[in-house]
N, C-alpha and C positions, 0 to 999 in steps of 0.2 A: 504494500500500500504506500502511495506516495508520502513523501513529509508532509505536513501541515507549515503552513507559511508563517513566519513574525514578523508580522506584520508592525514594521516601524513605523509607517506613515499615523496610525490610529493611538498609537503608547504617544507619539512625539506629540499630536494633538492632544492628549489627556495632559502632557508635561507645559506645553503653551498654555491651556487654559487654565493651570493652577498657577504657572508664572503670572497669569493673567488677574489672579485674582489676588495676589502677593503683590503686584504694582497698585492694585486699585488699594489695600490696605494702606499702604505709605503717602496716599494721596493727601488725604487730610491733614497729614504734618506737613507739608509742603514740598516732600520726598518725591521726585522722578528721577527714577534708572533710568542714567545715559551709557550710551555704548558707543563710544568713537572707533571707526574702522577703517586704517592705514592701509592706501592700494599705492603701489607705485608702480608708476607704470600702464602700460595698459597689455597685459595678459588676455587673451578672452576669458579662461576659464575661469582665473582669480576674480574676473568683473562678474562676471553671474555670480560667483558666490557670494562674495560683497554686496550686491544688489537683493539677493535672498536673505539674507543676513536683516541689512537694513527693510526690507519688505516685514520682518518678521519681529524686530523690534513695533514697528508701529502698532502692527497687532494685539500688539500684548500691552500695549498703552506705553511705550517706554520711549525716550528720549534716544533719537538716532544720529550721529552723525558719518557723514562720509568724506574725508578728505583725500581726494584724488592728488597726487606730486607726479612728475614727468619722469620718463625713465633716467634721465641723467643726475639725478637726486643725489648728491652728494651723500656719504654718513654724516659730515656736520648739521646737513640742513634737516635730515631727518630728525637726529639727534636732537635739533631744538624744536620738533615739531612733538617729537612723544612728554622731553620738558614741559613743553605747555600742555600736554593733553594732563600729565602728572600732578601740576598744578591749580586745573581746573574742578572745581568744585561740585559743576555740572556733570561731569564724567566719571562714573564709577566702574567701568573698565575701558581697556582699549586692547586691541587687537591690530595685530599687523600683518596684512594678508601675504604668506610665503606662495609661489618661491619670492626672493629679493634680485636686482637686479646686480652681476658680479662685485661692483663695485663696495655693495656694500656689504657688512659683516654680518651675517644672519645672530650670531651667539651675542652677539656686542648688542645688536638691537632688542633683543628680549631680556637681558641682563638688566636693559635701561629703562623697563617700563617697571615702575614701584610694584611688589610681591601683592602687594593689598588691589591693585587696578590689574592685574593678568589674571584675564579670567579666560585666557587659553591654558591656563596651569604650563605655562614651559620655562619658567622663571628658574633657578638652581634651586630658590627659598622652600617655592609649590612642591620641586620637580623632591625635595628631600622629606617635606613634610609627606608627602604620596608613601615616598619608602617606609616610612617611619609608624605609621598608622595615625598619623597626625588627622584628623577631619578637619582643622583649622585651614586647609590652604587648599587650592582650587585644583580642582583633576582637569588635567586634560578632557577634552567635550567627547570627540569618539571615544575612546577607552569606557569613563564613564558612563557614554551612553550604552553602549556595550550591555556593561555589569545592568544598568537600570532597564533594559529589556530583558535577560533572562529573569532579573527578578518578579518583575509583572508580566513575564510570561509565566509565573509557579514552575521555572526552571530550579533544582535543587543542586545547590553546587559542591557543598560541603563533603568533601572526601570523594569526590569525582577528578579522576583524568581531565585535565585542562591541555591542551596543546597548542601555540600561539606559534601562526608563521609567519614570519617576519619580525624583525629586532630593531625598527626605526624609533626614534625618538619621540615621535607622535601618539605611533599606536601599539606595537610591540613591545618596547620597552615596561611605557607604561600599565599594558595589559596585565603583563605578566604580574605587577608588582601590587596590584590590584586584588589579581584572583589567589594569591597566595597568603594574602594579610588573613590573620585571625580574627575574622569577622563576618556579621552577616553577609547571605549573598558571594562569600569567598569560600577562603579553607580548603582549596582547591591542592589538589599534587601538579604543578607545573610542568612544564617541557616547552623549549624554544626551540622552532629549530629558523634555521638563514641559510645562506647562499655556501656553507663552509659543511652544513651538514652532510654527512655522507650518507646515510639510506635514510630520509625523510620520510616515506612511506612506514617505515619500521617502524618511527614515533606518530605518527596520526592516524594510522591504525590503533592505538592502544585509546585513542582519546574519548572520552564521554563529551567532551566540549571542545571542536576544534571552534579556532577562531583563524582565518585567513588573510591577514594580510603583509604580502609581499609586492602586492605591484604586479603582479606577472597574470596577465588572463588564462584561466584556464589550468592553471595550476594542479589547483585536486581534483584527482581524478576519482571516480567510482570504486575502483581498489583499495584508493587509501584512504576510504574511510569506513569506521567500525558500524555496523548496524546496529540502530537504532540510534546514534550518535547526534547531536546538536549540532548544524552547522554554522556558523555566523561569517559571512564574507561582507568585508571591510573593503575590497577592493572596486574599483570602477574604472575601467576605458570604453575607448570609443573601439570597437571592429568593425570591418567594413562589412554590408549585409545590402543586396541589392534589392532585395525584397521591400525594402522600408523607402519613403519618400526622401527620406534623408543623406537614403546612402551607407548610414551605417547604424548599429545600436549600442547599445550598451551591456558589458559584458564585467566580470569580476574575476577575482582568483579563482573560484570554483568552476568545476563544469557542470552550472548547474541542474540541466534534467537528466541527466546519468549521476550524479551524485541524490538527486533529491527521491529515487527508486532505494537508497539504501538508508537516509538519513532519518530522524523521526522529527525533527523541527528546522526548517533554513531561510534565510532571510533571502530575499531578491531582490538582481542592482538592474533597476533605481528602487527605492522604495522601503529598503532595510534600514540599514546603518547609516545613511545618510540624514533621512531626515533628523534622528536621535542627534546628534553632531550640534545641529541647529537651536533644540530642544535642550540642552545640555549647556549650548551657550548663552540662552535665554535666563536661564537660572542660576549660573554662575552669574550672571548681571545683576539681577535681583537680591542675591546671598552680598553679594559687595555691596550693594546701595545699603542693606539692611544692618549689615555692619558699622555704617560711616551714620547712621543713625541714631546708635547708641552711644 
């Protein structure tokens, strides 16, 4: 029997509409979540996200800004540009939409947004309070939305095989560090594997909960994964499909209708782990506004 879908798009809705009603709470003190969002450049794909981003702030009642810079952005001018976002009162977090262009220092720039306004969690301050079991400092938006879908899916995680592919700093890293912690929703036995493993199929076979992202479409195959296992693919490109008006669709690390014959839960790209990401960032906004309130 096929999996059953997790459906992100419906959990991410449930998680807006409480962020929704967490900004309407702060109103009456005179309280609005601002979210300032750093593009430089013009990427196409970083500008759709940025533009959903900002579309989904408004939603939720919350104070949006967008500041577009030219791709020749210096690190100083930026530098003085996250300054001022740091020093604005109005703004309780800020985000800086990656990639960066060469020029500038990607670690220099999120170093330099204050630990209490990264509500991307990629800060050293976030990135240690995460290790630590600290709840005081902001998770990463995928990772956590991650965790906060199997949980409201009555996903049981505690002493289950967790298998996380891919080791990036975004999502991998902090996955893993996540589903390990002695706490609800985790308690997990881990396993990484990356681009150095040598038989990856041997570890994601074993897993109760893989979680897919490396970047690479099409990755998991139907072999390597255990039946009845949890899938979550993290991944998203474009392949080319002649079928579609487009041209092409959208595809992830998994292969998903031969893996979804063996899996008992998986998410599909678009429509998983994306919107969650979104969702995740909204409320990281909200937890920082309500913070600088007390």
């Amino acid at each position: 029997m096929p999996a059953e879908l997790l459906d992100g798009k419906a959990i991410a809705r449930n998680i807006r509409d409480e962020v929704a009603a967490g900004v309407a709470k702060l109103a009456p003190r005179g309280i609005r979540p601002g979210l300032a969002v750093v593009l430089v450049g013009d990427d196409p794909a970083s500008a759709v996200y940025v533009k959903a981003k900002g579309k989904a702030c408004e939603e939720a009642g919350m104070h949006s800004v967008t500041i577009r810079l030219p791709v020749d952005t210096s690190q100083g001018e930026l530098d003085r540009q996250i300054d001022s976002l740091n020093a604005d009162p109005a703004i309780h977090g800020i985000l800086v939409q990656m990639p960066l262009p060469r020029q500038i220092a990607a670690d220099s720039v999120i170093r330099r947004i204050k630990p209490e306004k990264d509500v991307d969690g990629f800060h050293p301050v976030n990135v240690g309070k995460m290790l630590i079991g600290d709840s005081d400092g902001f998770v990463p938006c995928t990772p956590a939305g991650i965790q906060v879908m199997l949980q409201r899916s009555g996903v049981r995680t505690a002493g289950k095989e967790c298998v996380v592919v891919g080791r990036s700093n975004i999502v991998g890293k902090p996955m893993v560090a996540l589903m390990l912690q002695n706490a609800p929703d985790a308690n997990c036995t881990v396993t990484v594997c990356h681009s150095a493993t040598a038989d990856m199929a041997e570890h994601t076979r074993r897993a109760d909960i893989l979680i897919a992202a490396a970047g690479k479409t099409g990755l998991i195959k139907r072999d390597m994964v255990k039946p009845g296992a949890v899938v979550i693919d993290v991944g998203i490109s474009r392949v080319e499909d002649a079928s579609s008006p487009s041209g092409y669709k959208l595809a992830g690390d998994v292969a998903f209708d031969e893996v979804r014959e063996v899996a008992s839960l998986i998410t599909p790209v678009p429509g998983g782990v994306g919107p969650m990401t979104i969702a995740m960032l909204l409320s990281n906004t909200l937890r920082a506004a309500e913070r600088g309130a007390w």
